[in-house]
C-alpha positions as a Python dict, from the first residue, in 0.01 Angstrom:
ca = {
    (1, 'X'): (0, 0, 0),
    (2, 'X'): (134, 325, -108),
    (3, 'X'): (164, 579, 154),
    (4, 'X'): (-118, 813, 234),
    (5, 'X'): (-9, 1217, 295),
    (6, 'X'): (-199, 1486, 476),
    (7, 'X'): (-133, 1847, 449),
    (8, 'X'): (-20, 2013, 827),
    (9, 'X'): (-102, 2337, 875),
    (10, 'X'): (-41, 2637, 1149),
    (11, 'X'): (-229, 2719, 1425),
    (12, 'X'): (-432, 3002, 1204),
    (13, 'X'): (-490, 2684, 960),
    (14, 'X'): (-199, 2796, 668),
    (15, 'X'): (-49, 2543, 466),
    (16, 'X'): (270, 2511, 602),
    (17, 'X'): (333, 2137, 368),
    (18, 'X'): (261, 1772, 321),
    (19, 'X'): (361, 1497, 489),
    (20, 'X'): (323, 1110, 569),
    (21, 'X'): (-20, 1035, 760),
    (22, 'X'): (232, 851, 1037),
    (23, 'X'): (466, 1129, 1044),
    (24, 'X'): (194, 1404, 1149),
    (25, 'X'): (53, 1168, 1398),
    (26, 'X'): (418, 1086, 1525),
    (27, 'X'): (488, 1515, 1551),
    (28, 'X'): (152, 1616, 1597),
    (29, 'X'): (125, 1806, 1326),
    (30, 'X'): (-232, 1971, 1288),
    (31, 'X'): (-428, 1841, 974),
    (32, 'X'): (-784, 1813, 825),
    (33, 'X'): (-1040, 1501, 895),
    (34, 'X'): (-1391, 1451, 804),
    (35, 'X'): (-1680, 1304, 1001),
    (36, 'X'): (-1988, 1180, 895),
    (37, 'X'): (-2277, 1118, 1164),
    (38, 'X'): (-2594, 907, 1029),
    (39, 'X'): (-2867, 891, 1244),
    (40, 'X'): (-3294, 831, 1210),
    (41, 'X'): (-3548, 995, 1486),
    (42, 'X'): (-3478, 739, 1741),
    (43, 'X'): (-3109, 615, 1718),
    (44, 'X'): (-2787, 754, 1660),
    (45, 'X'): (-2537, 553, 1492),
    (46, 'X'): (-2177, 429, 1548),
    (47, 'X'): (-1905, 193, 1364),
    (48, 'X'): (-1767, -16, 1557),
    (49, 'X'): (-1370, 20, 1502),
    (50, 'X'): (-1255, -346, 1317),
    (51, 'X'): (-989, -519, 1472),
    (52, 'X'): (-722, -490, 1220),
    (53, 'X'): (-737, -30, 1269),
    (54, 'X'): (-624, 143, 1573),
    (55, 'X'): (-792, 115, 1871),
    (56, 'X'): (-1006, -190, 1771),
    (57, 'X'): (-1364, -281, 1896),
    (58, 'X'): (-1439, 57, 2041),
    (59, 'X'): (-1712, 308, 1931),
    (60, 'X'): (-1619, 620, 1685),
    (61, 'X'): (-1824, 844, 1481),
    (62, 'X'): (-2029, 666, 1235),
    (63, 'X'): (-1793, 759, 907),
    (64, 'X'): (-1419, 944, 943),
    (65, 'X'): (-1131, 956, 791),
    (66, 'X'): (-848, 1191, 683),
    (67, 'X'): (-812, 1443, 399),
    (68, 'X'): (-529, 1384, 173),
    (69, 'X'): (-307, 1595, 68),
    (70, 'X'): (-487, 1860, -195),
    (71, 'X'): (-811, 1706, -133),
    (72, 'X'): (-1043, 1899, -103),
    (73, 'X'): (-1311, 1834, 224),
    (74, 'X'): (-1611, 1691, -79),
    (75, 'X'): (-1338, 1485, -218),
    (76, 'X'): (-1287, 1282, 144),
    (77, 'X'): (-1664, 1205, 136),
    (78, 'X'): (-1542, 891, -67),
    (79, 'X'): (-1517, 742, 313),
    (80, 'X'): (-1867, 702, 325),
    (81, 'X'): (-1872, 441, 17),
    (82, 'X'): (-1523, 309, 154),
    (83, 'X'): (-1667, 227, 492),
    (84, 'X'): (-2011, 165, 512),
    (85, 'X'): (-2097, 100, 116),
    (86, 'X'): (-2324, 388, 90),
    (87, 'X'): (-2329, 632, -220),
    (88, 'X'): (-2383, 1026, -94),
    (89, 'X'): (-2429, 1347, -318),
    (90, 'X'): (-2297, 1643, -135),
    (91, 'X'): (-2613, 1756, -127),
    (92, 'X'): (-2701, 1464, 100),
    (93, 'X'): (-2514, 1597, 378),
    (94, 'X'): (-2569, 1919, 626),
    (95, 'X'): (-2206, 2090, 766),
    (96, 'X'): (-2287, 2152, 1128),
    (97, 'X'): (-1929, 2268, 1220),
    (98, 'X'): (-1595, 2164, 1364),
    (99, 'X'): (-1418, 2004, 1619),
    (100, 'X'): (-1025, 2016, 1744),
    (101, 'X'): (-927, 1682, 1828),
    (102, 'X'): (-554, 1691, 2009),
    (103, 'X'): (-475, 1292, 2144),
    (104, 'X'): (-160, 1180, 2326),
    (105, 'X'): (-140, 778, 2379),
    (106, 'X'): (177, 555, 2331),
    (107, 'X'): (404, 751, 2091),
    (108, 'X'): (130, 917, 1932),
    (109, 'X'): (43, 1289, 1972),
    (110, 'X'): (-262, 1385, 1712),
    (111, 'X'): (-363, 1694, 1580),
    (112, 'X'): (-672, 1757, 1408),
    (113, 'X'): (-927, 1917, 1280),
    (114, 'X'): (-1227, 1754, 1190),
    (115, 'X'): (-1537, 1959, 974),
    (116, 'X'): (-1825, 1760, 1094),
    (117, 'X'): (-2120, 1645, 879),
    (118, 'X'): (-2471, 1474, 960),
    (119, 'X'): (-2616, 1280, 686),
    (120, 'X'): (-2964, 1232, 582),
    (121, 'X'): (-3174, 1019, 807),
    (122, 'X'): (-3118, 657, 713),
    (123, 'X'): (-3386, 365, 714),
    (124, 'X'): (-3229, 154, 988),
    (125, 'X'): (-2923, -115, 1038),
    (126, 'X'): (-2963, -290, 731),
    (127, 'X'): (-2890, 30, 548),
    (128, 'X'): (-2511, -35, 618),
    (129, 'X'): (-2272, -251, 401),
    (130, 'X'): (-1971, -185, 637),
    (131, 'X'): (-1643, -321, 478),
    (132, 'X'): (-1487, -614, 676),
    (133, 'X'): (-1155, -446, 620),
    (134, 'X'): (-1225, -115, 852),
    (135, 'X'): (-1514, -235, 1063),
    (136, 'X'): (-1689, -492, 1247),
    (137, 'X'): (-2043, -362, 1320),
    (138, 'X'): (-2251, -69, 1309),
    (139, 'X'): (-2427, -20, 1649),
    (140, 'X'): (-2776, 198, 1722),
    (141, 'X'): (-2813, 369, 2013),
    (142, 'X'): (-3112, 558, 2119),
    (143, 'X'): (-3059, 904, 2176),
    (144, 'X'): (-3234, 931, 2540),
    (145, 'X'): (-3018, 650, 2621),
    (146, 'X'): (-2708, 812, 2480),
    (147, 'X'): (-2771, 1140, 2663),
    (148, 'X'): (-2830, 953, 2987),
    (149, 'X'): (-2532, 788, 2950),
    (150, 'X'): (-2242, 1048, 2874),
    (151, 'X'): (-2443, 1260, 3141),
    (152, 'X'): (-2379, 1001, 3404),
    (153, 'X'): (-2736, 933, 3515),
    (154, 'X'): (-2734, 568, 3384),
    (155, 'X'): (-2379, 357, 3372),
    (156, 'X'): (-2479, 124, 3065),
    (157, 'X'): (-2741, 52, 2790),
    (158, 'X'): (-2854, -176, 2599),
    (159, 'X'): (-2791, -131, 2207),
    (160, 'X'): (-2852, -283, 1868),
    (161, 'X'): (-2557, -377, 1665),
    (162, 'X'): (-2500, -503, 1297),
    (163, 'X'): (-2223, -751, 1338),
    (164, 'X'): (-1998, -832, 1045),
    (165, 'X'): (-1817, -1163, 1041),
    (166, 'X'): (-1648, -1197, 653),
    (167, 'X'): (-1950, -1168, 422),
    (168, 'X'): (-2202, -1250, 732),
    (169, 'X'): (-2404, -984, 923),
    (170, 'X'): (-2686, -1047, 1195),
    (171, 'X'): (-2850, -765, 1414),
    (172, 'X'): (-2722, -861, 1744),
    (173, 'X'): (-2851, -718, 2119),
    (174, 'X'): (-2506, -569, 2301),
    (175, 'X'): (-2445, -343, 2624),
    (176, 'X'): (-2287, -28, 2601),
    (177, 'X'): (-2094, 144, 2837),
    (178, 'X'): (-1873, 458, 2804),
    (179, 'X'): (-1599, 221, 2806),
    (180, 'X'): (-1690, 91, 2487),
    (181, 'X'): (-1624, 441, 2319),
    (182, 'X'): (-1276, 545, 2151),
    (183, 'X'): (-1080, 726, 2458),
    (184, 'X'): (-1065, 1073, 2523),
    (185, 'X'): (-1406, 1207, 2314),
    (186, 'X'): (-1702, 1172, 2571),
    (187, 'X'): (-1784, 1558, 2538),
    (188, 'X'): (-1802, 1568, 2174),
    (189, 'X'): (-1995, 1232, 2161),
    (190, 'X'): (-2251, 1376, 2439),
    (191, 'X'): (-2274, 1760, 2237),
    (192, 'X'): (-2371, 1511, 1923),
    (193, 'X'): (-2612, 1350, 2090),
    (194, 'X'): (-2779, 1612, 2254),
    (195, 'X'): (-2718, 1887, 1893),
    (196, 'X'): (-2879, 1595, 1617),
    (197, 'X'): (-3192, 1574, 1908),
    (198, 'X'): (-3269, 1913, 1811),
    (199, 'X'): (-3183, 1904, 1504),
    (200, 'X'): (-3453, 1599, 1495),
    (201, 'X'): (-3702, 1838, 1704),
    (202, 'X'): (-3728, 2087, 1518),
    (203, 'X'): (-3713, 1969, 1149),
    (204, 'X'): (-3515, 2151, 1068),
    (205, 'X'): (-3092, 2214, 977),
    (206, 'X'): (-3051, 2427, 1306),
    (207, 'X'): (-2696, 2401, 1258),
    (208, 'X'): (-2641, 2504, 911),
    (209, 'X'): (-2463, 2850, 880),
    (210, 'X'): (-2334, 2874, 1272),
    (211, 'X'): (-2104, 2547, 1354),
    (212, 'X'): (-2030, 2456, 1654),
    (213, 'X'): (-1673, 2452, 1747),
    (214, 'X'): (-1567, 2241, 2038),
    (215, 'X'): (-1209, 2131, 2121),
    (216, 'X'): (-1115, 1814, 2270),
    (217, 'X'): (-768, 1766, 2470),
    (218, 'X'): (-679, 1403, 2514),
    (219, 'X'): (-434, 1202, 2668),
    (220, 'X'): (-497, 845, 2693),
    (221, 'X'): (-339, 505, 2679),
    (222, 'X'): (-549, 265, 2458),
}
């Protein structure tokens, strides 16, 4: 596999070069992601990390991955397809701002910045073809539930979960605890849940034209 290169930028976000995904992640040099939420009326949805990536078997946003270098942010929606098997237009998908993500574990120290995108509101589990490669399941998790749990009222729930096994999938029952997330992002998970309710409430793309912009300092050991 040919290696993949990210621009790194300043703190005012100029293009200061390009560099080897591993190298910005071994300097922490600050560079450009993309996240894709999906998510219905009732459930909020998250891939479950495959065991083959980094930090494998916990909970991330539902689609992410890194911009390359002189992509533009449209041409990194090709995750989507890549990870779940799902075709988007751009016009499929609502910007509802950005996120700093800064993460020390092991000998690690990453640097990015995400932009942030909900997709339209999908028709369920089986909408997913997740690829084997990245993934190993696509779990649902109701957004009451979710909210109770990153706000600390309730210490685990009970979720639905497409489980991929090679070319198999079955909709499996599984219990969730905050724990079972990727370290480090509780506060952007909980805003999410708690910003796409609203969204939900009010019909409406209450985020569109004023992002959000939260920033997340980590250090953790996986």
């Amino acid at each position: 596999m040919p290696q993949e290169y990210v621009d790194y930028f300043d703190e005012d976000m100029n293009f200061l070069g390009s560099v080897p995904r591993a190298k910005a992640h071994k300097e922490g040099l600050i560079h450009r992601t993309f996240h894709c939420w999906f998510a219905d009326p009732e459930y909020l949805y998250f891939q479950e990390r495959g065991l083959n990536v980094d930090l494998p078997g916990k909970l991330d946003v539902t689609v992410g991955g890194h911009v390359r270098s002189g992509e533009s942010i449209q041409d990194s929606f090709r995750e989507i397809n890549e990870e779940i098997g799902v075709n988007l237009a751009a016009s499929d998908l609502m910007h509802v701002g950005t996120n700093r993500f800064r993460l020390s574990y092991g000998a690690f120290r990453v640097d990015e910045v995400a932009d942030v995108y909900l997709a339209r509101p999908v028709s369920g589990l089986r909408f997913f073809k997740p690829n084997p490669e990245e993934l190993s399941g696509i779990v649902a998790i109701r957004f009451e539930e979710g909210k109770a749990l990153f706000g600390g009222q309730i210490s685990e729930t009970r979720a639905r979960k497409l489980s991929i096994t090679g070319n198999a999938s079955q909709i499996v029952e599984v219990i969730i605890s905050l724990e079972s997330f990727v370290p480090g992002n509780s506060n952007y998970f909980s805003n999410m849940f708690r910003e796409i309710t609203e969204i939900n409430r009010n019909k409406a793309p209450i985020l569109a034209g004023s992002p959000r912009n939260h920033e997340t300092d980590i250090n953790a050991t996986p």
